[in-house]
MIDOSE-1310 file (N, C-alpha, C; in nm, 2 decimals, decimal comma, always signed):
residues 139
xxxx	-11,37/-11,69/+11,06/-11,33/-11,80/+10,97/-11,39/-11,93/+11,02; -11,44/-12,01/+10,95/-11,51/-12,12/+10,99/-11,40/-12,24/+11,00; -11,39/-12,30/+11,03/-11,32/-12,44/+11,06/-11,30/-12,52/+10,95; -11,20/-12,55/+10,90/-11,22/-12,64/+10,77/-11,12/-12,77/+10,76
xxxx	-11,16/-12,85/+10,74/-11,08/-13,02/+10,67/-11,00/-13,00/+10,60; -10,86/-13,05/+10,64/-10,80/-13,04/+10,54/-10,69/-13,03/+10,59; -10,57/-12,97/+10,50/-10,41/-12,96/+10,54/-10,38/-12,80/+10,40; -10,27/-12,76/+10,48/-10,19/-12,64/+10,35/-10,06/-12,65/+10,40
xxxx	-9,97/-12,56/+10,33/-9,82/-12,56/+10,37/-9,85/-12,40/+10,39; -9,70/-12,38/+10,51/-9,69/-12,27/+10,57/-9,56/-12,19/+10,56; -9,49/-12,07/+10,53/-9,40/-12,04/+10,55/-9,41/-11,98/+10,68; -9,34/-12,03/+10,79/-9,32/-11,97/+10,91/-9,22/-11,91/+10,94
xxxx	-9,17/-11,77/+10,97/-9,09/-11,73/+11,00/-9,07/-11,59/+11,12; -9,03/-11,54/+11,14/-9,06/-11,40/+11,25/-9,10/-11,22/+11,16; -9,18/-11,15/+11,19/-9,14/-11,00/+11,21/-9,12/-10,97/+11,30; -9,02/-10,89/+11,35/-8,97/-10,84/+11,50/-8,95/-10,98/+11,59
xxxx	-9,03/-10,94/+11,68/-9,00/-11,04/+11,79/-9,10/-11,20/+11,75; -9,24/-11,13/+11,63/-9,37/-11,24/+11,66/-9,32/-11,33/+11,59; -9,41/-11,50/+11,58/-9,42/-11,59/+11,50/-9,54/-11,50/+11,38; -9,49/-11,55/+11,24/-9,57/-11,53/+11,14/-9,54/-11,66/+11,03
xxxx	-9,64/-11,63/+10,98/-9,71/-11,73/+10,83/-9,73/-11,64/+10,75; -9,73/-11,74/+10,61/-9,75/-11,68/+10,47/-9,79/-11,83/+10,38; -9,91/-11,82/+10,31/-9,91/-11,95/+10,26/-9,79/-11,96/+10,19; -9,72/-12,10/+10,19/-9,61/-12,13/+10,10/-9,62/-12,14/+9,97
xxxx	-9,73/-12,15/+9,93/-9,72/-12,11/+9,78/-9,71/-12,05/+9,73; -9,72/-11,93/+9,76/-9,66/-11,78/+9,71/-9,56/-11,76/+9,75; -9,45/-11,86/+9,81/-9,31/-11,84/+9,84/-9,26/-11,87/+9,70; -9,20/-11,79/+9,60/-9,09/-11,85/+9,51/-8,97/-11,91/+9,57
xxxx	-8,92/-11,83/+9,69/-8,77/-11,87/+9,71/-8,72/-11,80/+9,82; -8,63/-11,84/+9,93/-8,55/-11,75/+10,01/-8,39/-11,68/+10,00; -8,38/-11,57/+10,02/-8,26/-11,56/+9,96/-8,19/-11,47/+10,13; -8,07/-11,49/+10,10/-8,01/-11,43/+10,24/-7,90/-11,34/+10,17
xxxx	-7,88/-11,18/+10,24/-7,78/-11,09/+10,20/-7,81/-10,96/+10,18; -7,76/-10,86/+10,14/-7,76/-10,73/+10,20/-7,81/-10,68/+10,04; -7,79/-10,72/+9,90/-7,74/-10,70/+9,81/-7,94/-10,66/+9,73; -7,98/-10,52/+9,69/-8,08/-10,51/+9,64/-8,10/-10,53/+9,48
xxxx	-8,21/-10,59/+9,43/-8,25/-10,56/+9,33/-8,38/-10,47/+9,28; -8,33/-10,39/+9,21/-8,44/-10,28/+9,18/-8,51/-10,32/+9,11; -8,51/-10,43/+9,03/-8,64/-10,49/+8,95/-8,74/-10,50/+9,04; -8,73/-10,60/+9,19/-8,88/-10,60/+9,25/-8,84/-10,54/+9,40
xxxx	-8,93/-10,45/+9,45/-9,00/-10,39/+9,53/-8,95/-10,51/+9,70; -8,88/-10,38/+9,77/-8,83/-10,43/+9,88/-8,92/-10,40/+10,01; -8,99/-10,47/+10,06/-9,08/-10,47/+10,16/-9,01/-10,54/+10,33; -9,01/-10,43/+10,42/-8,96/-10,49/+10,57/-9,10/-10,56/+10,60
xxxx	-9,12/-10,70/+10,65/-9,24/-10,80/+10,66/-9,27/-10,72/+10,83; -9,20/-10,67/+10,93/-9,19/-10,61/+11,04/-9,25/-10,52/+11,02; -9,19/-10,39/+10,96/-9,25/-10,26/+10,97/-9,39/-10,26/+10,90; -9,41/-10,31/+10,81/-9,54/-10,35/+10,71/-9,67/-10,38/+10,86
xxxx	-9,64/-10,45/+10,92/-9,77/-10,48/+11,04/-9,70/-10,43/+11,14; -9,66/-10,30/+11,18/-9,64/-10,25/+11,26/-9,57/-10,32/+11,41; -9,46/-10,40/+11,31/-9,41/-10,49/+11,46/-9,27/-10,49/+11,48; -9,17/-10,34/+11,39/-9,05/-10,32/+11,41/-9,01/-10,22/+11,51
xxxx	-8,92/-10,28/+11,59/-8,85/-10,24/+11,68/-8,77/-10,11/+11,65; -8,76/-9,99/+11,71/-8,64/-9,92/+11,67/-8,49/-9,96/+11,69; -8,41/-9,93/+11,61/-8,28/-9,96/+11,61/-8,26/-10,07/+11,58; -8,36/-10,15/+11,53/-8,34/-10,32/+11,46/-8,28/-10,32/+11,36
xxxx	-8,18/-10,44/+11,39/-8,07/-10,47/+11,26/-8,16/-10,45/+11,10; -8,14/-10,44/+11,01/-8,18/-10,44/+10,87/-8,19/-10,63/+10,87; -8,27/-10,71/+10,76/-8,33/-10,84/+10,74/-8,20/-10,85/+10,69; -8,19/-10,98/+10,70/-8,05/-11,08/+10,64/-8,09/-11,14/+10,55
xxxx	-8,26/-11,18/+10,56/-8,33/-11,29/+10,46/-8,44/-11,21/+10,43; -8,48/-11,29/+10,30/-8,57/-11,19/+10,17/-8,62/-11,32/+10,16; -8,81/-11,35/+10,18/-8,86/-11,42/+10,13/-8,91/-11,34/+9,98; -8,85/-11,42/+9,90/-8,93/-11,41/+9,73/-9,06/-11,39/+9,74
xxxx	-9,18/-11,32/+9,70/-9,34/-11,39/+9,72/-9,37/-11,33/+9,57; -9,51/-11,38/+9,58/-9,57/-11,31/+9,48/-9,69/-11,29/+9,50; -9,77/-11,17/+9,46/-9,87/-11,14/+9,49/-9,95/-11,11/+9,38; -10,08/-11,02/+9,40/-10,15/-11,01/+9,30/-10,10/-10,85/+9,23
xxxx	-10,02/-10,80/+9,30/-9,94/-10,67/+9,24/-9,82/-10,71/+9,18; -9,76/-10,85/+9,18/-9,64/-10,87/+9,15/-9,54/-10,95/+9,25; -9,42/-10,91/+9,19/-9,31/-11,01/+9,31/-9,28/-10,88/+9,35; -9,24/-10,95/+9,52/-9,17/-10,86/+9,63/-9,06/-10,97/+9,68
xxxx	-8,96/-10,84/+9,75/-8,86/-10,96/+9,90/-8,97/-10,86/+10,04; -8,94/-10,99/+10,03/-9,00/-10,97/+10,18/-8,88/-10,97/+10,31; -8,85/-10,86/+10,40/-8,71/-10,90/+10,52/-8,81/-10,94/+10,59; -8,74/-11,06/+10,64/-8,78/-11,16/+10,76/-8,69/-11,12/+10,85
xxxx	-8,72/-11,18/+10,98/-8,64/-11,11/+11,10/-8,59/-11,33/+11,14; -8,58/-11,40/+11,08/-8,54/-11,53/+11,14/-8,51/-11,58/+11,03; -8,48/-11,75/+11,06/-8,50/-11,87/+10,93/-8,62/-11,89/+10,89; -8,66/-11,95/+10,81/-8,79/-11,95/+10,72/-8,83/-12,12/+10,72
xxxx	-8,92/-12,13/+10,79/-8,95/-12,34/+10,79/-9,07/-12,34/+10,71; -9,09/-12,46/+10,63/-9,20/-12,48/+10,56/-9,26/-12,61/+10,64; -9,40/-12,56/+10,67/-9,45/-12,67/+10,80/-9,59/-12,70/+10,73; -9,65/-12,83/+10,73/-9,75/-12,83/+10,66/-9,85/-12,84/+10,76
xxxx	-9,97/-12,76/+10,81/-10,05/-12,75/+10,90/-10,20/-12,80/+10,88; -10,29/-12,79/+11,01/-10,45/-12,87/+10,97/-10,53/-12,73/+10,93; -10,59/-12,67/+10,86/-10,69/-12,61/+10,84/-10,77/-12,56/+10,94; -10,79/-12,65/+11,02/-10,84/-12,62/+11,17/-10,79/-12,52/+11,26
xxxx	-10,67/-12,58/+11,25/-10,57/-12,42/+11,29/-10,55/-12,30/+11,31; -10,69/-12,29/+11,22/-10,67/-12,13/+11,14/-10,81/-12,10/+11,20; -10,79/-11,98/+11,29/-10,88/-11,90/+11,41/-10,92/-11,77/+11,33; -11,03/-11,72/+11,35/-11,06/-11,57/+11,38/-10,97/-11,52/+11,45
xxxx	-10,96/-11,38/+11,46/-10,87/-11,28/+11,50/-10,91/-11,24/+11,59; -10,89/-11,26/+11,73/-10,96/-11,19/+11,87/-10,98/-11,05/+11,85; -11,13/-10,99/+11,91/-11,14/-10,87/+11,91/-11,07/-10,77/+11,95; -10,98/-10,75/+12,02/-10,90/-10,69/+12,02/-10,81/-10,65/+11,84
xxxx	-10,78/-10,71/+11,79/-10,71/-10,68/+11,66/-10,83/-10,70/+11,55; -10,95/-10,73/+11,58/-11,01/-10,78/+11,46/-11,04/-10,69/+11,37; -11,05/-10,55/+11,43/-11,04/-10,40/+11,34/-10,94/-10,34/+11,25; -10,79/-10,37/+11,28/-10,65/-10,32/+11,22/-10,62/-10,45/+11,16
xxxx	-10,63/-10,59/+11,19/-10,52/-10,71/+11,17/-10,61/-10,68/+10,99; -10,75/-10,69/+10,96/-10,73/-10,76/+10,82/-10,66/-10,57/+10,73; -10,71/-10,50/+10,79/-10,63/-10,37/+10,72/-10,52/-10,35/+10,67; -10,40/-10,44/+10,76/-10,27/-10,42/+10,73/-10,24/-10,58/+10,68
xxxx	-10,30/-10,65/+10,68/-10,28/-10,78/+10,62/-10,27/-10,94/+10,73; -10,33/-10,88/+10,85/-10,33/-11,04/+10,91/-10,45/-11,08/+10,94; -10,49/-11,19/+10,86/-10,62/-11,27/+10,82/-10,64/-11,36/+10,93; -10,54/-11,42/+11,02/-10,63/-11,50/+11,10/-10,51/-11,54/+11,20
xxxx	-10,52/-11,63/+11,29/-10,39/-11,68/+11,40/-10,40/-11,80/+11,37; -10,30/-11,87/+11,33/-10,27/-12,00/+11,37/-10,23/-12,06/+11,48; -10,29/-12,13/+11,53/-10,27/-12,22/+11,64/-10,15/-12,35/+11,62; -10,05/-12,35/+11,67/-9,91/-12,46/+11,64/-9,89/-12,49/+11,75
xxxx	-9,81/-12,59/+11,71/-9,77/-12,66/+11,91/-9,72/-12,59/+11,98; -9,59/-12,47/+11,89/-9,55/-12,41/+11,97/-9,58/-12,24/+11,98; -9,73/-12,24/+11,95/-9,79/-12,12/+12,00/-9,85/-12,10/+11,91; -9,95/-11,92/+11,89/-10,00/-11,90/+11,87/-9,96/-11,82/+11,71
xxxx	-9,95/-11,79/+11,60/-9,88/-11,72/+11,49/-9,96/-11,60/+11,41; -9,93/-11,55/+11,43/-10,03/-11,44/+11,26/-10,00/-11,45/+11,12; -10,14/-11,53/+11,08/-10,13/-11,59/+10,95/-10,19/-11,45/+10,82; -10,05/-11,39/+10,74/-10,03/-11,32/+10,66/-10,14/-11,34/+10,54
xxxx	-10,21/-11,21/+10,49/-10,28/-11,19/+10,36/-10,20/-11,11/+10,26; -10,06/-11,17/+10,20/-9,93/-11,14/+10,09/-10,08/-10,98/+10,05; -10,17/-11,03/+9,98/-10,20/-10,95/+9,86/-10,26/-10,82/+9,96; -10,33/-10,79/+10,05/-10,39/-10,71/+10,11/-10,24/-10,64/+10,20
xxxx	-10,19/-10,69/+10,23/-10,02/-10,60/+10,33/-9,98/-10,54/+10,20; -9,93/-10,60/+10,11/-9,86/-10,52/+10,04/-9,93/-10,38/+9,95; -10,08/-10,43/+9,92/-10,11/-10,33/+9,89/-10,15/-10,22/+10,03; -10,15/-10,22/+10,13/-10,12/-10,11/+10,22/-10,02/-10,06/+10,22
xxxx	-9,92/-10,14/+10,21/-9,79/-10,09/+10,25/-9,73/-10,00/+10,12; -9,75/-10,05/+10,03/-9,76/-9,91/+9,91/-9,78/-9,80/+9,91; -9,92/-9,80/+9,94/-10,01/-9,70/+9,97/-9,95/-9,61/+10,12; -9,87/-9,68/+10,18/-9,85/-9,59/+10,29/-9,70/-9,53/+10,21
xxxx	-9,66/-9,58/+10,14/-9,51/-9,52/+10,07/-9,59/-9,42/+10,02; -9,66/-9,43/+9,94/-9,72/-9,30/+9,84/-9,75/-9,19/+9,91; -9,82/-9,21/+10,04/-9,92/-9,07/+10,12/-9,74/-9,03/+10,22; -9,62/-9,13/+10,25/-9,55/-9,05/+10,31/-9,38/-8,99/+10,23
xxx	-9,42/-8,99/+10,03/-9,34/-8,97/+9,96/-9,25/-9,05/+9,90; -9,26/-9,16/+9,96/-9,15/-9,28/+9,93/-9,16/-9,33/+9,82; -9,03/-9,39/+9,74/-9,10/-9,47/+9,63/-9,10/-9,61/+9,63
C-alpha cells in the first residue's frame, strides 16, 4: 500500500484478544444483546480471521455492516469507537501474514498511538467466511 494524504473514519474495536478496524462507513449501527435476527446473516468478526479463543464467551455487540453481499452483524469481542485516522497510517502487511491476511480479509495494519491494529476488508472476510460455511455444511 502506498502512503497517502488525507484522513478516513475508523470503527475500532477487538476480535478475541487483537485491536481491529473496519471503515466506518460501512458501519450502519451497533447493537448489543443475545437476541438474533434471521433476516441478516450472523458473522463471529473473531472466528472469521482465525482469532477466537476456545471457550470464549458468545459477542454481546453486533456491529451492523454492509457489504457488497449484503448486511451482516458482525460479534465484536469489546466497545466499538469511531476514531478518525491519517491515511498514512495505513502499512502493508509484514511478510509474515502477507500470504493469509488479504485471504481472510485483513488489508493492511494501522499504526495508532496505542499500537498497532488489523485494518478489516468487510467485502473480501465475509465472502470467505461463507464459503467456509458452505464446504463445512453450515448455513
Amino acid at each position: 500500500m502506498a502512503r497517502y494524504a488525507g484522513q478516513m473514519e475508523i470503527a475500532l474495536t477487538r476480535a478475541g484478544h487483537v485491536a481491529v478496524a473496519v471503515p466506518a462507513d460501512r458501519v450502519a449501527g451497533v447493537r448489543r444483546g443475545e437476541g438474533d435476527d434471521d433476516e441478516v446473516p450472523r458473522l463471529s468478526l473473531a472466528s472469521c480471521l482465525g482469532l477466537a479463543a476456545p471457550g470464549a464467551r458468545p459477542a454481546s455487540r453486533f456491529l451492523q455492516v454492509m457489504t457488497e453481499g449484503g448486511a451482516y452483524e458482525l460479534g465484536v469481542d469489546g466497545k466499538v469507537e469511531i476514531r478518525r485516522v491519517e491515511l498514512a497510517s495505513l502499512h502493508r502487511l509484514p511478510e509474515l501474514v502477507s500470504d493469509l491476511g488479504p485471504r481472510i480479509g485483513i488489508s493492511g495494519l494501522l499504526e495508532l498511538d496505542d499500537g498497532l491494529v488489523f485494518f478489516i476488508d468487510l467485502d473480501v472476510m465475509t465472502r470467505w467466511a461463507l464459503r467456509d460455511r458452505e464446504v463445512r455444511g453450515e448455513s
